[in-house]
matplotlib code that plots the C-alpha trace (Angstrom):
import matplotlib.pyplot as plt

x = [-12.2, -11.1, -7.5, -5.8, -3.0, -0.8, 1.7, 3.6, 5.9, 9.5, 12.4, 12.2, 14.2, 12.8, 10.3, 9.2, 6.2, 4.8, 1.3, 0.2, -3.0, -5.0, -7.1, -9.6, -10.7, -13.5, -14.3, -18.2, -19.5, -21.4, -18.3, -18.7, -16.3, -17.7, -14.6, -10.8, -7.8, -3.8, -2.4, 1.4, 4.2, 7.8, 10.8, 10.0, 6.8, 3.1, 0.7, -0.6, -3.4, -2.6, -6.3, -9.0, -12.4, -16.1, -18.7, -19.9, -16.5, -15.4, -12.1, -9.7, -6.1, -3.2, -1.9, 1.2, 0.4, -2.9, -2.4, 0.5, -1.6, -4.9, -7.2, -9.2, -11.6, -12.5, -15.6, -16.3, -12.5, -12.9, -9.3, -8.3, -5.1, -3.1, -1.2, 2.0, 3.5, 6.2, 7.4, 9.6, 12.1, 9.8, 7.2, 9.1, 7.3, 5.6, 2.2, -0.6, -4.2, -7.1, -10.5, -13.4, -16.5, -19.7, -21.8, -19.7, -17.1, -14.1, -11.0, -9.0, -5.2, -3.0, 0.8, 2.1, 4.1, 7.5, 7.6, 11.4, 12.1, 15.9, 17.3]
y = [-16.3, -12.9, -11.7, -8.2, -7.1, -4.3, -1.9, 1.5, 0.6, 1.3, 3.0, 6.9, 9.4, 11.2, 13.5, 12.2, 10.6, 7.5, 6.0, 2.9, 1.4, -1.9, -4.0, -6.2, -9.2, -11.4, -14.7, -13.3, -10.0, -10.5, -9.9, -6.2, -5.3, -2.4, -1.8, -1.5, -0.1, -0.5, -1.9, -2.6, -3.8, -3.3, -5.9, -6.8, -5.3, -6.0, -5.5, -2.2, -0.4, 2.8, 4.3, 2.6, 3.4, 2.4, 2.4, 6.2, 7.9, 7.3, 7.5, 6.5, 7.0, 6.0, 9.4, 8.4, 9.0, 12.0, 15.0, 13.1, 9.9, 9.6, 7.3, 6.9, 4.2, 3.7, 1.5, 1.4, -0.3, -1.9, -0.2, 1.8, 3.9, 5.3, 8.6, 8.9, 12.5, 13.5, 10.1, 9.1, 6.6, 5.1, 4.5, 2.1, -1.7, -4.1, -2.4, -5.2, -4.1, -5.4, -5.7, -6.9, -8.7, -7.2, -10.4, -12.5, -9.8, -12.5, -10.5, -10.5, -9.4, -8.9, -10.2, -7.1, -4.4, -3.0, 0.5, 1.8, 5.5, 6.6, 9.0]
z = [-3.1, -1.8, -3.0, -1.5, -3.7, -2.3, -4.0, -3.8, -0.7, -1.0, 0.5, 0.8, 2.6, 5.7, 4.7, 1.5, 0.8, -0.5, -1.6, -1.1, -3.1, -2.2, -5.3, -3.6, -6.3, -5.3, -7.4, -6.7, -6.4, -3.8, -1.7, 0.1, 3.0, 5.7, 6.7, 4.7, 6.0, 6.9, 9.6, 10.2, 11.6, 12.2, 13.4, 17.1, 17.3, 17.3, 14.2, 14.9, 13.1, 10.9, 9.9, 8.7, 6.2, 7.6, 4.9, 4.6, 4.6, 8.5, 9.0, 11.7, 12.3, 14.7, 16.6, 15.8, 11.4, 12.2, 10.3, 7.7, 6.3, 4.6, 4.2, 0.6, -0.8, -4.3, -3.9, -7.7, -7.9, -4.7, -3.7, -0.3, -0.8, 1.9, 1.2, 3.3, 3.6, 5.9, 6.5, 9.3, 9.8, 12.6, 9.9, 8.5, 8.5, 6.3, 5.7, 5.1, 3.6, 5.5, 4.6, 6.7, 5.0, 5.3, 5.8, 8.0, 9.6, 8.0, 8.1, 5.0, 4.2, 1.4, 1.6, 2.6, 1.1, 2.8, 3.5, 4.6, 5.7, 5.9, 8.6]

ax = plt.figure().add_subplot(projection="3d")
ax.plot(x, y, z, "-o")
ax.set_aspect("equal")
plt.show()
């Protein structure tokens, strides 16, 4: 009933940036998620959280991406984007899209999209 669609990983050199965008389809509208955001993680690690969006424009980050990363919603496309500037090569992981239903708190994920920064 709820699908998360990532895109825009790839490999990039350090320094460069990338953007990845979330699409959020629902088999019924009445589907709304109070929270969205991007979570990740690399080889041998725990899933960690990047920055998140609360309904209103709240934002959240991991220290580790503050100040390089930001955090976007589009509710009329039901899409969160996550710019990525100044990348570094211990960004690199699967990045997964999450999205957390406003009625129930169900947690939803996309398939994840592979994010690789070069030294």
């Amino acid at each position: 009933q709820v699908q998360l669609v990532e895109s825009g990983g790839g490999l990039v050199q350090t320094g460069g940036s990338l953007r990845l965008s979330c699409a959020v389809t629902t088999t019924r509208n009445i589907f709304t998620f109070n929270v969205m955001g991007w979570y990740r993680q690399a080889p041998g690690k725990q899933r960690e959280l990047v920055a998140h969006i609360i309904s209103g424009g709240i934002t959240n980050y991991a220290d580790s991406v503050k100040g390089r990363f930001t955090i976007s919603r589009d509710h009329a496309k039901n899409m969160v984007s996550l710019q990525m500037n100044s990348l570094k090569p211990e960004d690199t992981a699967i990045y997964y899209c999450n999205a957390i239903s406003s009625s129930n708190g169900a947690n939803y994920w996309g398939q994840g999209t592979q994010v690789t920064v070069s030294s």
